[in-house]
N, C-alpha and C positions, 0 to 999 in steps of 0.2 A: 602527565595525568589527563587524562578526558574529560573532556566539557560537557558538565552533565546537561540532560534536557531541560533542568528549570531553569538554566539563560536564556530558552529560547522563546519570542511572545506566540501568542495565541492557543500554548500550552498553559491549564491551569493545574492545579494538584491531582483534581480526580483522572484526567490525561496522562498524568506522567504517571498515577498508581497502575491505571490501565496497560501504559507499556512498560511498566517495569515488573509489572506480572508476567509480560511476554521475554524479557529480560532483554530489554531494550532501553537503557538507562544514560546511554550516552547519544553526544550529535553527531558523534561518528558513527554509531550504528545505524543511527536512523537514516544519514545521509546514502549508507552501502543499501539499505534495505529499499531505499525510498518511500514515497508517501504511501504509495497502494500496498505495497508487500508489506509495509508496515499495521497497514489498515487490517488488511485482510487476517493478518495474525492475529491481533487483539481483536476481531470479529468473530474468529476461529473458536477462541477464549473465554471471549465476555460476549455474548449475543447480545445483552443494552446498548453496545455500544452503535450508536447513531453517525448518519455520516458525516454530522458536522465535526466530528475527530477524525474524516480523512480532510475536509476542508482546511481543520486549525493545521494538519501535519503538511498538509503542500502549501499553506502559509506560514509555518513555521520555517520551513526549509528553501521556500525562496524569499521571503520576508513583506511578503504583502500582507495586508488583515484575511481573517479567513472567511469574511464576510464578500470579499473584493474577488476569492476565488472560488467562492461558490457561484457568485454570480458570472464570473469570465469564462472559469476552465471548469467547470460541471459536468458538460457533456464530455468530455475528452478524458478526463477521470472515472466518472463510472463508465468508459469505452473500456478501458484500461481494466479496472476493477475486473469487468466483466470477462476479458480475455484471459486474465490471470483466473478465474474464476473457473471457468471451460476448460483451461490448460488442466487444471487443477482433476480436474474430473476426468480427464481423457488423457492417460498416460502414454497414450501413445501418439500423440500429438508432443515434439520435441520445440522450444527456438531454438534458432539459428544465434549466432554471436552478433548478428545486422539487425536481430529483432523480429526476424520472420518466423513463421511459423511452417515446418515442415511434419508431414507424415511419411514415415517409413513404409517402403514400396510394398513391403509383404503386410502391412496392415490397411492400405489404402483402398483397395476393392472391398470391404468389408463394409458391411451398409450397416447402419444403428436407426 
């Protein structure tokens, strides 16, 4: 059986109603999806949702308070946000399986 997300801290009820709208109910979902894809979804979803629900979810999933990761890993998170974000928007922009970001040759001369 799967370990629902109400064992995990800095998840509170209106958190887990938020992804379980997205249908993100377990910690192994959330763990596959990680904090930002998971953000980005229930952002996708629910526009109220603030970024202190991507704070609680990369505290929830390496288990620091989410007060401890908004203050450490902030900038490195909305970096991230951000690139998932641009991907999101520019289909023709692929990653790589290393995490790089490649543009395909016949789209790459094309100016925006």
């Amino acid at each position: 059986m799967a370990t629902p997300i109400a064992g995990l801290s800095n998840l509170g009820p209106k958190s887990q109603q938020m992804l379980a709208a997205c249908g993100i109910e377990s910690v192994a979902q959330l763990r596959q999806l990680g904090s930002v894809a998971a953000y980005a979804k229930v952002k996708a979803a629910n526009k109220s949702a603030s970024l202190n629900l991507l704070w609680a979810l990369e505290g929830a999933l390496s288990g620091l308070p989410w007060q401890e990761v908004a203050r450490i890993h902030r900038t490195s998170l909305l970096l991230s946000l951000e690139e998932r974000l641009q991907m999101a928007a520019s289909p023709s922009i692929e990653q790589t399986s290393s995490g790089r970001l490649r543009v395909p040759a016949a789209t790459a001369h094309v100016k925006r």
